[in-house]
N, CA, C and O atoms as a DFTB+ gen file, in Angstrom:
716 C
 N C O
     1  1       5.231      -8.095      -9.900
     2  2       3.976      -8.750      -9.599
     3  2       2.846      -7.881     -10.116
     4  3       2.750      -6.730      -9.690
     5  1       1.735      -8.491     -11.261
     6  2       1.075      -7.793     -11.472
     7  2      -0.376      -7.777     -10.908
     8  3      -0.970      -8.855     -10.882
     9  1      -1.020      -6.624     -10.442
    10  2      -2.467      -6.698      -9.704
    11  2      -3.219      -7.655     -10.308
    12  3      -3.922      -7.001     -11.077
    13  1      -3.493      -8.753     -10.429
    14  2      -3.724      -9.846     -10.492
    15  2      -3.507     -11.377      -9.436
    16  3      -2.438     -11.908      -9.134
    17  1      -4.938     -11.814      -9.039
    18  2      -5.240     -12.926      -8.214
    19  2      -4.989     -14.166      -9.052
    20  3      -5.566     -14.357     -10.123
    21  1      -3.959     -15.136      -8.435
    22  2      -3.914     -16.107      -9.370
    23  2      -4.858     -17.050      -9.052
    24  3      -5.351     -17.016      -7.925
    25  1      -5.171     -17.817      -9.776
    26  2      -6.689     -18.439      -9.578
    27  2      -6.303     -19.881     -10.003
    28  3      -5.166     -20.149     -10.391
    29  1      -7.374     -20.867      -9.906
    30  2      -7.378     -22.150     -10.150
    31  2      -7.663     -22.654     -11.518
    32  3      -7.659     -23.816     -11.924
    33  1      -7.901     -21.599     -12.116
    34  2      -8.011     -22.305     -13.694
    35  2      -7.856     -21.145     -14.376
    36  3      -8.152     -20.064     -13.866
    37  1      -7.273     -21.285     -15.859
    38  2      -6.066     -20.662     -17.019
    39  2      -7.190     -19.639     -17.086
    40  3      -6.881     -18.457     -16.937
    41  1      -8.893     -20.079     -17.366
    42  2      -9.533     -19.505     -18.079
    43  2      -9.919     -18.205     -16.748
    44  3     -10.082     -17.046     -17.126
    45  1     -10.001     -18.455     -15.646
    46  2     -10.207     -17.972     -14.833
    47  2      -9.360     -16.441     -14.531
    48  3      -9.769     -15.285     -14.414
    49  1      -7.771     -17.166     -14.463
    50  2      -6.963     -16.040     -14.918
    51  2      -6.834     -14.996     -16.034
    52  3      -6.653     -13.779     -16.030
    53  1      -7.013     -16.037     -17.111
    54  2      -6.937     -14.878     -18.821
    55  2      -7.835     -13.965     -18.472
    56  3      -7.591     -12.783     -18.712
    57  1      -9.110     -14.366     -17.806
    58  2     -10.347     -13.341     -17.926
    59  2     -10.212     -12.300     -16.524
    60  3     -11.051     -11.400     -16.498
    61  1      -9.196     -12.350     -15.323
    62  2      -8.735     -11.298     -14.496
    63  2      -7.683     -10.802     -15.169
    64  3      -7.520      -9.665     -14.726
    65  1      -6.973     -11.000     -15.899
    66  2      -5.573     -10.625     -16.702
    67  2      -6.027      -9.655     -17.526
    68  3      -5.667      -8.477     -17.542
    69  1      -7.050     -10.334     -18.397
    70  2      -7.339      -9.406     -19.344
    71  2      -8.686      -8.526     -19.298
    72  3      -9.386      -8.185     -20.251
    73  1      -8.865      -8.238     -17.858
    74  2      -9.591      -7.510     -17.564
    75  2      -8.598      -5.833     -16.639
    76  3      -9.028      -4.723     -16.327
    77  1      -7.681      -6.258     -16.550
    78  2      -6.556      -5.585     -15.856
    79  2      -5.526      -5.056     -16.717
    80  3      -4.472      -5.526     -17.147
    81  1      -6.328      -3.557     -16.898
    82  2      -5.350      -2.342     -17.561
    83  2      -3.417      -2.183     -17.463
    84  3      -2.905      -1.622     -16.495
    85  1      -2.836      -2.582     -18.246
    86  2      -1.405      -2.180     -17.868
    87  2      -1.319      -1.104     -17.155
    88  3      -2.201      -0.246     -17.138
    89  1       0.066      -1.030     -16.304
    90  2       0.427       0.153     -16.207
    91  2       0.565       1.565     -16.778
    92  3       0.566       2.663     -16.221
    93  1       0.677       1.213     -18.023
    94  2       1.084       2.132     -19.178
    95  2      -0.277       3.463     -18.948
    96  3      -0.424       4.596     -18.492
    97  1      -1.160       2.195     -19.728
    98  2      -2.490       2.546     -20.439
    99  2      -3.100       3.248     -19.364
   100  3      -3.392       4.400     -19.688
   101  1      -3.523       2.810     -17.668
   102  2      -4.186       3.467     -17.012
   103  2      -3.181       4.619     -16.217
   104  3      -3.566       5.116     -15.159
   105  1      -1.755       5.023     -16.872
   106  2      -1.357       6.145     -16.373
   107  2      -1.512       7.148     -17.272
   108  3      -1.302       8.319     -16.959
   109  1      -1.838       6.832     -18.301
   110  2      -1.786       7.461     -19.516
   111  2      -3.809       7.953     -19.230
   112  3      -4.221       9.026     -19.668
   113  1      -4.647       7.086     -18.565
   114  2      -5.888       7.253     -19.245
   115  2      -6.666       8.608     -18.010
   116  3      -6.064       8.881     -16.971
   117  1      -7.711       9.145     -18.291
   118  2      -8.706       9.879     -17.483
   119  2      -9.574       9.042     -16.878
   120  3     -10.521       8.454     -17.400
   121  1      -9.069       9.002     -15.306
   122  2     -10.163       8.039     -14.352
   123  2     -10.757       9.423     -13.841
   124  3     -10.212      10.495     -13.578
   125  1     -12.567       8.839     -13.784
   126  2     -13.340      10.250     -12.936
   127  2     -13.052      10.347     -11.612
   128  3     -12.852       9.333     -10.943
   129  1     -13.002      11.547     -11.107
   130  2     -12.217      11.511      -9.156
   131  2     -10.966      11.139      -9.009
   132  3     -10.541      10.936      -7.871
   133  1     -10.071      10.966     -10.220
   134  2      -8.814      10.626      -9.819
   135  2      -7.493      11.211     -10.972
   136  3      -7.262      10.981     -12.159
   137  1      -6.897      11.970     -10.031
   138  2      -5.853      12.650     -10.707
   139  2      -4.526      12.153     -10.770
   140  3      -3.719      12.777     -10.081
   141  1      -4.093      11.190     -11.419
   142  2      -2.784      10.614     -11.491
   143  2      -1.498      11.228     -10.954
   144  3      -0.686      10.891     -10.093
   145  1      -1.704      12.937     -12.340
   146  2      -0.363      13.448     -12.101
   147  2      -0.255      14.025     -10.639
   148  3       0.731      14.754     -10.529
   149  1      -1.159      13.873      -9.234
   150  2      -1.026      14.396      -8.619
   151  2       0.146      13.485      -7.426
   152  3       0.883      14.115      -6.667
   153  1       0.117      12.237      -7.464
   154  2       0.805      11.239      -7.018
   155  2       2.478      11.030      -7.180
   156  3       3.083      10.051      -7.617
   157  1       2.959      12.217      -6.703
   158  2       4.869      12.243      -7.896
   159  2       5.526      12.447      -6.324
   160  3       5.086      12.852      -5.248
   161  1       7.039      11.848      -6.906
   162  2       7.598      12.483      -5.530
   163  2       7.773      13.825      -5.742
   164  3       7.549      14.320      -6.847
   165  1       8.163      14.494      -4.766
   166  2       8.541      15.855      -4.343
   167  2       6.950      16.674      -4.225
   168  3       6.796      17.830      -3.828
   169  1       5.798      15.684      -4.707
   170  2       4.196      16.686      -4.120
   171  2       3.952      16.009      -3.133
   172  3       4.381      14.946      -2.684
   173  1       2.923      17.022      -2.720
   174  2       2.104      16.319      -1.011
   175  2       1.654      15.191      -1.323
   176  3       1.253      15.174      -2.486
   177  1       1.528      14.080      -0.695
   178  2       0.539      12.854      -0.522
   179  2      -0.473      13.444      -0.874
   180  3      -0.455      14.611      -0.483
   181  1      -1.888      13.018      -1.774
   182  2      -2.872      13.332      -1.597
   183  2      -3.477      12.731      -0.046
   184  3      -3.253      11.578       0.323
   185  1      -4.225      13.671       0.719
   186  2      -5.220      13.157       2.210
   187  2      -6.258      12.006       1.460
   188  3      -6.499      12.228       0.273
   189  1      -6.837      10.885       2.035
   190  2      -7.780      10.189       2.197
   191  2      -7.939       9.616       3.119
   192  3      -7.079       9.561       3.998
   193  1      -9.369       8.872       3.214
   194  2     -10.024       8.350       4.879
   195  2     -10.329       7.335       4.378
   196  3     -11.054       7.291       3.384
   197  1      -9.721       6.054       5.098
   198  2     -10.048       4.603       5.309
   199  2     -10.523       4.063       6.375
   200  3     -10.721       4.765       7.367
   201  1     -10.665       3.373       6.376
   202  2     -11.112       2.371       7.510
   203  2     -10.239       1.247       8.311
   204  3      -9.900       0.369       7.517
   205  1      -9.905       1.069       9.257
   206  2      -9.075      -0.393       9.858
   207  2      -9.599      -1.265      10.102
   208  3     -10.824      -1.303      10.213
   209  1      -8.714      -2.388      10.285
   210  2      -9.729      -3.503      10.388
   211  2     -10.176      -3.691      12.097
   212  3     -10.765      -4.616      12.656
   213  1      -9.781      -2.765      12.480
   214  2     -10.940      -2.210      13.828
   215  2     -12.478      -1.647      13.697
   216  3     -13.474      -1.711      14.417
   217  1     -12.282      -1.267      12.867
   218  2     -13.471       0.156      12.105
   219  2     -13.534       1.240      12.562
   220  3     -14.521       1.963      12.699
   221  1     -12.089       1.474      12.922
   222  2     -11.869       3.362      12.935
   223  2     -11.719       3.974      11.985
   224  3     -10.917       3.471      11.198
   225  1     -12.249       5.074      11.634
   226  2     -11.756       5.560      10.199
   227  2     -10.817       6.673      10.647
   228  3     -11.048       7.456      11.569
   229  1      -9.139       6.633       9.464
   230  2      -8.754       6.841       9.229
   231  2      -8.046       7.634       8.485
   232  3      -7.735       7.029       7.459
   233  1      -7.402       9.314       8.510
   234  2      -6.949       9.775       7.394
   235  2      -5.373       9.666       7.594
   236  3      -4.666       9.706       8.601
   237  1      -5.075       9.497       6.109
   238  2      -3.476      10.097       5.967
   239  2      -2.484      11.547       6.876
   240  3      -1.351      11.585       7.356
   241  1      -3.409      12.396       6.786
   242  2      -3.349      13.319       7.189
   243  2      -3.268      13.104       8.797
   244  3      -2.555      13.722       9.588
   245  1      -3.869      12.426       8.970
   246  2      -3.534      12.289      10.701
   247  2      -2.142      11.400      10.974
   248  3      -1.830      10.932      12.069
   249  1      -1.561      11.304      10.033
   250  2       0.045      10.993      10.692
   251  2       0.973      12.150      10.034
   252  3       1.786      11.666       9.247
   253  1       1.040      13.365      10.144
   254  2       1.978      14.272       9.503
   255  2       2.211      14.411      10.724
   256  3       1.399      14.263      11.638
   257  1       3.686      14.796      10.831
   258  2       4.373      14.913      12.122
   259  2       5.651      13.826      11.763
   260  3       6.845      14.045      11.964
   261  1       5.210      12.926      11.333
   262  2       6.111      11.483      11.318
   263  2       6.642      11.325      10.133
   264  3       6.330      12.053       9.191
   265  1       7.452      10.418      10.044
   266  2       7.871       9.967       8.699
   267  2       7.011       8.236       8.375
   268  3       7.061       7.170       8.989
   269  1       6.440       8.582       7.399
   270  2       5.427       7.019       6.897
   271  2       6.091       6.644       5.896
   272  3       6.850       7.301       5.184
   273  1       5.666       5.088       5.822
   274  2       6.093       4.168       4.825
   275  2       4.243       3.785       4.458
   276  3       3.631       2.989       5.171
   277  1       3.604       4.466       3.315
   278  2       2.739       4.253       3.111
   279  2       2.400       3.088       1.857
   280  3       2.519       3.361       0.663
   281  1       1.974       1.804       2.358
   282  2       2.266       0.374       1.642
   283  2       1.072      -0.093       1.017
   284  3       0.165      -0.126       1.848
   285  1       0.761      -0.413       0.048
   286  2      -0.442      -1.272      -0.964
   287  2       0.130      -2.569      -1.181
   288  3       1.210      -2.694      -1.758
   289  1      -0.475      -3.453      -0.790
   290  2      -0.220      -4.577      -0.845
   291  2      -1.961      -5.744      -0.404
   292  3      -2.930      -5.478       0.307
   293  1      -1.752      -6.508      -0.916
   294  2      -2.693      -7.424      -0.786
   295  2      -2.383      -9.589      -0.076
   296  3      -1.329     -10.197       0.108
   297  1      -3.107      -9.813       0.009
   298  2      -3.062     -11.384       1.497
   299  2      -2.366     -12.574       0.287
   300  3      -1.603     -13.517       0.492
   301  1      -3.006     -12.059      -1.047
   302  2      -3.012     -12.958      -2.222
   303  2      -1.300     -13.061      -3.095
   304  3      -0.762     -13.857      -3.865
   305  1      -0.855     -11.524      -2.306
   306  2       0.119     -11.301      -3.415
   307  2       1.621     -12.243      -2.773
   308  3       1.748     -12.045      -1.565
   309  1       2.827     -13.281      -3.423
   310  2       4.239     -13.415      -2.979
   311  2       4.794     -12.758      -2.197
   312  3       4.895     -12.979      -0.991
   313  1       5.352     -11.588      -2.999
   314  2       6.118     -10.552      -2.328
   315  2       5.407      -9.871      -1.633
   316  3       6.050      -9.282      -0.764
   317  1       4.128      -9.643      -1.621
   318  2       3.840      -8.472      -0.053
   319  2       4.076      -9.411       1.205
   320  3       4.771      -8.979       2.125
   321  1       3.427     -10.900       1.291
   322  2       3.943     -11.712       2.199
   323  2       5.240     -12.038       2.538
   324  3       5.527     -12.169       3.728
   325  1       6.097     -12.195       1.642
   326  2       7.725     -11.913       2.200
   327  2       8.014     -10.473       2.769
   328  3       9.144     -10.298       3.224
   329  1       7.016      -9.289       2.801
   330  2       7.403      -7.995       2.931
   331  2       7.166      -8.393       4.095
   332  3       8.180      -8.856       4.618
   333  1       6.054      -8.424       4.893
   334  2       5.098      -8.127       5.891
   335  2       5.995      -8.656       7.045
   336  3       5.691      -8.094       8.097
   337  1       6.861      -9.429       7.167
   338  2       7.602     -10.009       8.799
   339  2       8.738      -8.508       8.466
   340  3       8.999      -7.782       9.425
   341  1       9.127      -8.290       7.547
   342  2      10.542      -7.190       7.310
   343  2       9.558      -5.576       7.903
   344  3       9.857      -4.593       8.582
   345  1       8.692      -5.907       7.405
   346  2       7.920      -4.585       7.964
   347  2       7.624      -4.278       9.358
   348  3       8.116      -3.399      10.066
   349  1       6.631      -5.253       9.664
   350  2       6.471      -5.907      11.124
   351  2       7.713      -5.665      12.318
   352  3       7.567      -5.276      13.477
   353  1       8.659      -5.947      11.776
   354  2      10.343      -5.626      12.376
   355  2      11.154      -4.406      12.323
   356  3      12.122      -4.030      12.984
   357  1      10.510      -3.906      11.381
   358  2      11.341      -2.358      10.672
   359  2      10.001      -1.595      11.986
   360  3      10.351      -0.726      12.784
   361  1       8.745      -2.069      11.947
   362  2       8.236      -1.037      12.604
   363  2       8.413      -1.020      14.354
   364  3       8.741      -0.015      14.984
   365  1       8.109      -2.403      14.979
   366  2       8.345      -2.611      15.842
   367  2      10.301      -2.142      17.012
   368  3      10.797      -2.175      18.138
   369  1      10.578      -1.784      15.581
   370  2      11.865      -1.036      16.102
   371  2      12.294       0.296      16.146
   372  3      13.034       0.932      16.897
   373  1      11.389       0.653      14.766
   374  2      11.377       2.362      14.749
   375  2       9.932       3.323      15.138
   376  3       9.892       4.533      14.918
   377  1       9.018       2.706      15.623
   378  2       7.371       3.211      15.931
   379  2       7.711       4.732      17.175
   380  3       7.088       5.773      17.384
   381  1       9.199       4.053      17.850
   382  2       8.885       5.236      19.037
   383  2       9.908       5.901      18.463
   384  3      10.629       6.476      19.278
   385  1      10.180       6.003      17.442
   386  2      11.536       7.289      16.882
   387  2      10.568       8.278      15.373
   388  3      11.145       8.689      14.366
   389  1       9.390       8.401      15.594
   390  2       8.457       9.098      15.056
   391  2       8.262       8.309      13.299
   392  3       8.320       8.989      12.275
   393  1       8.062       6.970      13.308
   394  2       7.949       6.078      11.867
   395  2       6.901       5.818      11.949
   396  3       6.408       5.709      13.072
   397  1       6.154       5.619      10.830
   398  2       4.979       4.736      11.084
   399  2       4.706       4.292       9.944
   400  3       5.027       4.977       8.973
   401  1       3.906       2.772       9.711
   402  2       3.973       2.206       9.017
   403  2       2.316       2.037       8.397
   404  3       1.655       1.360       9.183
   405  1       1.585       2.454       7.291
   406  2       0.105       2.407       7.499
   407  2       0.275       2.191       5.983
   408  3       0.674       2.841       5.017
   409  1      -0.364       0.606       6.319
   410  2      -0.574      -0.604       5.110
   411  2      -1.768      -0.794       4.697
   412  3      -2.581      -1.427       5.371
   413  1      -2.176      -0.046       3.019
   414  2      -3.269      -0.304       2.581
   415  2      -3.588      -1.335       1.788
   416  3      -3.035      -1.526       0.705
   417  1      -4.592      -2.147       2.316
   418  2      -4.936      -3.426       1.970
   419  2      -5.938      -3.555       0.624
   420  3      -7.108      -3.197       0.758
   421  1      -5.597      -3.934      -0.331
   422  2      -6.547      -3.906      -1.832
   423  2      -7.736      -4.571      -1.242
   424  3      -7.891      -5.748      -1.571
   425  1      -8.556      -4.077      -0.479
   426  2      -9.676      -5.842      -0.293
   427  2     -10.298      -5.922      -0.868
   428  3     -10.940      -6.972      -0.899
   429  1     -10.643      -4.648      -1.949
   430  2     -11.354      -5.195      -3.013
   431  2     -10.549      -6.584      -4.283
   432  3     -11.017      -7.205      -5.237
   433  1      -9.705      -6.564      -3.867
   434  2      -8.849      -7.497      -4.735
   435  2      -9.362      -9.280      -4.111
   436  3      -9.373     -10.298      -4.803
   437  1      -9.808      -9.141      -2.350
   438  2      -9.365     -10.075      -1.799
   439  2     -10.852     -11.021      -1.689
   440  3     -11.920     -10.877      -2.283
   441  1     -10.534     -11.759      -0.943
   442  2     -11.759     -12.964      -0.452
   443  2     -12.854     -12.740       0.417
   444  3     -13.809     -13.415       0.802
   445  1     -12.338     -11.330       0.658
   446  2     -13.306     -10.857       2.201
   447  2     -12.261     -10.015       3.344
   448  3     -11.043     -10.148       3.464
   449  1     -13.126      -9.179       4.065
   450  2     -12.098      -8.639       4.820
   451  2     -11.731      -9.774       6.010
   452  3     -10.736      -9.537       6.696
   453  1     -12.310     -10.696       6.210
   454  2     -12.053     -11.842       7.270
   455  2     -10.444     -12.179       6.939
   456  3      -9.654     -12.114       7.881
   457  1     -10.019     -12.496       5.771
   458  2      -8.902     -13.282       4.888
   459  2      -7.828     -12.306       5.008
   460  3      -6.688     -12.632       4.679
   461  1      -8.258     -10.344       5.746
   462  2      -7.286      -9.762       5.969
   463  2      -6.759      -9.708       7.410
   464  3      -5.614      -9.775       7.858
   465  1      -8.274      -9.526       8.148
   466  2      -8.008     -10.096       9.859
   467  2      -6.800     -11.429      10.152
   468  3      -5.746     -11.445      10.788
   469  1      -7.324     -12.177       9.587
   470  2      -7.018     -13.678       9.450
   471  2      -5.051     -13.376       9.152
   472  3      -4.077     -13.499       9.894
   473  1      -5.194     -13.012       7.917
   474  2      -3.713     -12.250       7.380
   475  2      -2.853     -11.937       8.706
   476  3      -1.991     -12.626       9.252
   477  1      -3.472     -10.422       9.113
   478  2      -3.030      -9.946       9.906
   479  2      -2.479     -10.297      11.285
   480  3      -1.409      -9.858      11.704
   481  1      -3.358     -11.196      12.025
   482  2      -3.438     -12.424      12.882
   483  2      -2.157     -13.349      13.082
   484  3      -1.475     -13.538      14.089
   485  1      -2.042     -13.924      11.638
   486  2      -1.077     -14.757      11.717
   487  2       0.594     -14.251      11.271
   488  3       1.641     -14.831      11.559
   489  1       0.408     -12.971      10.475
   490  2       1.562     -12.179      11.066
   491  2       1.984     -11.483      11.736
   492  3       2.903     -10.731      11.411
   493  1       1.369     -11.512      13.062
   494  2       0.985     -10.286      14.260
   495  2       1.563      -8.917      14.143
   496  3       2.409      -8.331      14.818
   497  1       0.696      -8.485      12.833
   498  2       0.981      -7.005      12.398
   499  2       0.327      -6.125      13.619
   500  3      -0.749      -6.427      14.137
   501  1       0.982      -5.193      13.940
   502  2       0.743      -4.551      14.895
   503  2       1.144      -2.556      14.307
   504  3       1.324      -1.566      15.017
   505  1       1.145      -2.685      12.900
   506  2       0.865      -1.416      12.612
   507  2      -0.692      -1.385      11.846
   508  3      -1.510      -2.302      11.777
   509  1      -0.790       0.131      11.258
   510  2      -2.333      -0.099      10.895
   511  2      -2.516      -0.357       9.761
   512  3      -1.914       0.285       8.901
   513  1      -3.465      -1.445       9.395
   514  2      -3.633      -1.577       8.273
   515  2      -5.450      -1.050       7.819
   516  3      -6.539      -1.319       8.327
   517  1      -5.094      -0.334       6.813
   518  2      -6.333       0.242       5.930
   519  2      -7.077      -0.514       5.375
   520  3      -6.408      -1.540       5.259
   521  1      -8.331      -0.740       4.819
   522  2      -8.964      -1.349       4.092
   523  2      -9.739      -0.080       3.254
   524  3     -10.478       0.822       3.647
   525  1      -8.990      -0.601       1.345
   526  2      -9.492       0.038       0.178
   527  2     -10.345      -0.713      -0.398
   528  3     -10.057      -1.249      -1.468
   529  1     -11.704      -0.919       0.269
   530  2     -12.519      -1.478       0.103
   531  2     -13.269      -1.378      -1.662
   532  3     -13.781      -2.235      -2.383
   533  1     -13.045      -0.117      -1.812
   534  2     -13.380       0.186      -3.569
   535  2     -12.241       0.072      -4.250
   536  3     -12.590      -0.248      -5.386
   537  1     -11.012       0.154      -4.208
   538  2      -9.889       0.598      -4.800
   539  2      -9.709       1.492      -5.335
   540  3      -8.956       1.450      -6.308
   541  1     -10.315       2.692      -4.943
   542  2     -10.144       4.471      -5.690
   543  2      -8.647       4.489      -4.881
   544  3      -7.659       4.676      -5.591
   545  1      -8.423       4.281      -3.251
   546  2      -6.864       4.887      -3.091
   547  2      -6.119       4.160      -3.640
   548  3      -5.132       4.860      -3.867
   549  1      -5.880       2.842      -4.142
   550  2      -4.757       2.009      -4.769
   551  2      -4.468       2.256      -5.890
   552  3      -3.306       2.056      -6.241
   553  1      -5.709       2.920      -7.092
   554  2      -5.987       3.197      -8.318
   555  2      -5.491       4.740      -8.172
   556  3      -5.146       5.252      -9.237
   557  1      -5.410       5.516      -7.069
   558  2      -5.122       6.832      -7.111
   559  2      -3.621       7.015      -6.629
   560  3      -2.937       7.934      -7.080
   561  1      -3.218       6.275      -5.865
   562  2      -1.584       5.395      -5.730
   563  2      -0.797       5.141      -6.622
   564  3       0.431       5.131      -6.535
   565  1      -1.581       4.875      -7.726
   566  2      -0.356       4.033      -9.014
   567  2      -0.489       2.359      -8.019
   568  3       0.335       1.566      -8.475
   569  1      -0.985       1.993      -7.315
   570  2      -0.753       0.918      -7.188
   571  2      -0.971      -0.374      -7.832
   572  3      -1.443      -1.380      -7.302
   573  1      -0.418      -0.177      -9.503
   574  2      -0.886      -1.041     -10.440
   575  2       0.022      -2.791     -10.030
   576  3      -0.229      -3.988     -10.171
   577  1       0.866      -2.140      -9.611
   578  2       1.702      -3.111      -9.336
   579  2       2.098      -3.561      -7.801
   580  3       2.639      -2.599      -7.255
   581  1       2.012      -4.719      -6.901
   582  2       2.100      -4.662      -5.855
   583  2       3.171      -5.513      -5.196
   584  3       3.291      -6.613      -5.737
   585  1       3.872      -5.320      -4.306
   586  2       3.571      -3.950      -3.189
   587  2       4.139      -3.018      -3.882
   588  3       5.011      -2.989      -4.751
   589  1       3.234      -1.958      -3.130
   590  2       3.823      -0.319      -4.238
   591  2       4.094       0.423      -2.892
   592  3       3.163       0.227      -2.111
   593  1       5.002       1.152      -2.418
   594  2       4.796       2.048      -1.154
   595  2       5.469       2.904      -1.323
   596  3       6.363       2.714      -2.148
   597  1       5.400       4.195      -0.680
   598  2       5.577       5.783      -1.059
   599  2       6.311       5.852       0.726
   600  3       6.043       5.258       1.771
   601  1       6.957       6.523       0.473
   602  2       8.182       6.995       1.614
   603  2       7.388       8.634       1.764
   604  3       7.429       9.235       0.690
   605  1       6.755       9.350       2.801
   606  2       6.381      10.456       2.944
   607  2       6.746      11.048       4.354
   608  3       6.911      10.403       5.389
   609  1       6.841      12.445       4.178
   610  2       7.680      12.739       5.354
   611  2       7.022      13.833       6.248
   612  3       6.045      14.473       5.859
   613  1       7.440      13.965       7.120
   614  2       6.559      14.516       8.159
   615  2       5.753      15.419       7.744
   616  3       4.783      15.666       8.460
   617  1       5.909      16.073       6.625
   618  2       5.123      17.531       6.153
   619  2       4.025      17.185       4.755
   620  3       3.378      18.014       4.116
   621  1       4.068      16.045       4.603
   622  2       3.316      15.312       4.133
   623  2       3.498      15.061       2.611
   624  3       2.703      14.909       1.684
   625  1       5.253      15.082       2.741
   626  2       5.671      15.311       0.823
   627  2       6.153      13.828       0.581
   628  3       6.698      13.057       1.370
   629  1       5.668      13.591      -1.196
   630  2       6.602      11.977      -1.323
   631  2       7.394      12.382      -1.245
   632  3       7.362      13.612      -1.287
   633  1       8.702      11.725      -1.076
   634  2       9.745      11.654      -0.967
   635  2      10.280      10.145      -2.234
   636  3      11.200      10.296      -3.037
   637  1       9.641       9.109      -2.142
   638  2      10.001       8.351      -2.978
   639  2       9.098       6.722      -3.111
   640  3       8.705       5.831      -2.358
   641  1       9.099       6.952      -4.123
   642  2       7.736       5.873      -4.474
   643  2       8.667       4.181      -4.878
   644  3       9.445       4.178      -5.833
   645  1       8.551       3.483      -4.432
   646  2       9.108       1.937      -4.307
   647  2       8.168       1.068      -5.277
   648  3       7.029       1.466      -5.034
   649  1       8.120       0.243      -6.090
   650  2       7.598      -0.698      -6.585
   651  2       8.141      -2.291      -6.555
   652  3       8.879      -2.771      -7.416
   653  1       7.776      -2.792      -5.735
   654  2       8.213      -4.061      -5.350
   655  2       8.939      -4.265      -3.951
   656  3       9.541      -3.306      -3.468
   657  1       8.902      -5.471      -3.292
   658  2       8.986      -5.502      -1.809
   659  2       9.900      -4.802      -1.379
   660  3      10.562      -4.314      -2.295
   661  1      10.320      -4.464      -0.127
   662  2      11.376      -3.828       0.564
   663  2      12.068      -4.630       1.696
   664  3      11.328      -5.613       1.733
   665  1      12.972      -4.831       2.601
   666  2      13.408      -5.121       3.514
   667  2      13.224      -4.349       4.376
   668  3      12.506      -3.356       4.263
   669  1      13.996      -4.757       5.630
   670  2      14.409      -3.743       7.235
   671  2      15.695      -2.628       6.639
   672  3      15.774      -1.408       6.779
   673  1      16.730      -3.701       5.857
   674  2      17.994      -1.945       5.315
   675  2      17.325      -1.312       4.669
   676  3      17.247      -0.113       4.940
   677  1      16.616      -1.825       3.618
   678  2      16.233      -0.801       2.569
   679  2      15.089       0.304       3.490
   680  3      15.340       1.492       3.286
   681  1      14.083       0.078       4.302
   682  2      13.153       0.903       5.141
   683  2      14.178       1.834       5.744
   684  3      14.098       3.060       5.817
   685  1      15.375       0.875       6.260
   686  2      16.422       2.188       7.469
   687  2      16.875       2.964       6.541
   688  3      16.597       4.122       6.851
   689  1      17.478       2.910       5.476
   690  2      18.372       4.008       4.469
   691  2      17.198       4.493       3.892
   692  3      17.462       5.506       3.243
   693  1      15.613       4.105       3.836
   694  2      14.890       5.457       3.127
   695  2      14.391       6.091       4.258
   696  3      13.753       7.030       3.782
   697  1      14.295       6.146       5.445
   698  2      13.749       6.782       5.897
   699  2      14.543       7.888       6.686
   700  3      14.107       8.919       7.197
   701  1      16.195       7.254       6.633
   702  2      17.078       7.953       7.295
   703  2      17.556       9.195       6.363
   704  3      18.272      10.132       6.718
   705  1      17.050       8.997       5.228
   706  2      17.474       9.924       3.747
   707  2      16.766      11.193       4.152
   708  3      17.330      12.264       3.927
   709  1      15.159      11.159       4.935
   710  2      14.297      12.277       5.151
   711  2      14.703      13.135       6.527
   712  3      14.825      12.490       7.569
   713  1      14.877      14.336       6.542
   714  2      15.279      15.502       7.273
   715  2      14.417      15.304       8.448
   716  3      14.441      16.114       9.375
C-alpha cells in the first residue's frame, strides 16, 4: 500500500501519486531535521513528542521499560483497517504483561483529526494513538509505505521493522523473540 489517499477522480489521484516520492528516492535523498540512516534495527528508536487524541503530549521515551509495537498507519488506508481489530486484541491481551501498543496516526494524510476520533470510536481502540500532525515522525520512520511498525524493546532498541499489516500470531512470535 502506497502513502497515497485514494480519491474520487483519476486526475485527483495522478496529482497525489505523483506528488509522492518513492521509497527508493526519499531513502536515498537529504530531508532537513531528518536522519534516515538513524531508523535501522539493532539502533535506539529515535525519542519524539506527539500528541493524543486526548491532547496529552507524548514521548516515545516514556514507554522504555516495555516492549512496543510502534505502528504508522492512517483511517484512509485497507490494510491498517484490517490491522486495527488484530491489534486492538493482541493489546487488550498482552497490556498487563509489559506490551504496549502506540499507533501513529499520519493526520496529516487525513480529513481532520475528527475522522481519527471518529476511527478510533468505532474500533474501540483503547491503546494510544499519536497524532503526526506534520509528518516529520512518519517521514523519519520510513513510513513510506503503510502500515509500517517497528517492534522496540524495553531499552529502547529496534528490534525489527514490519512493512505491511500484522496479525495477533505474528505480534505474539515478535514480541516473544525480545529478551
Amino acid at each position: 500500500m502506497n502513502l497515497w489517499k485514494p480519491s474520487t477522480s483519476e486526475e485527483e489521484a495522478k496529482d497525489i501519486h505523483n506528488s509522492t516520492p518513492k521509497e527508493e528516492e526519499v531513502a536515498n535523498e537529504k530531508i532537513p531535521g531528518v536522519d534516515l540512516s538513524e531508523v535501522k534495527e539493532g539502533k535506539e528508536a529515535p525519542n519524539f513528542e506527539l500528541t493524543t487524541l486526548n491532547g496529552e503530549k507524548v514521548k516515545l521515551s516514556d514507554y522504555r521499560g516495555k516492549k512496543v509495537i510502534l505502528n504508522f498507519w492512517a483511517t484512509w488506508c485497507p490494510p491498517c483497517i484490517a490491522e486495527m481489530p488484530h491489534m486492538q486484541n493482541f493489546y487488550e491481551n498482552n497490556k498487563d504483561q509489559g506490551i504496549e501498543i502506540v499507533a501513529v496516526n499520519l493526520t496529516k494524510s487525513e480529513k481532520g483529526e475528527t475522522n481519527v476520533a471518529d476511527f478510533s470510536k468505532k474500533y474501540s481502540l483503547t491503546f494510544d494513538i499519536l497524532l503526526d500532525k506534520e509528518g516529520d515522525i512518519g517521514m523519519q520512520y520510513q513510513a513510506f509505505t503503510i502500515p509500517t511498525s517497528y517492534i522496540i524493546d524495553q531499552n529502547g532498541m529496534i528490534i525489527k521493522k514490519i512493512v505491511g499489516p500484522m496479525d495477533e500470531p505474528m505480534m505474539e512470535n515478535l514480541t516473544k523473540e525480545i529478551d
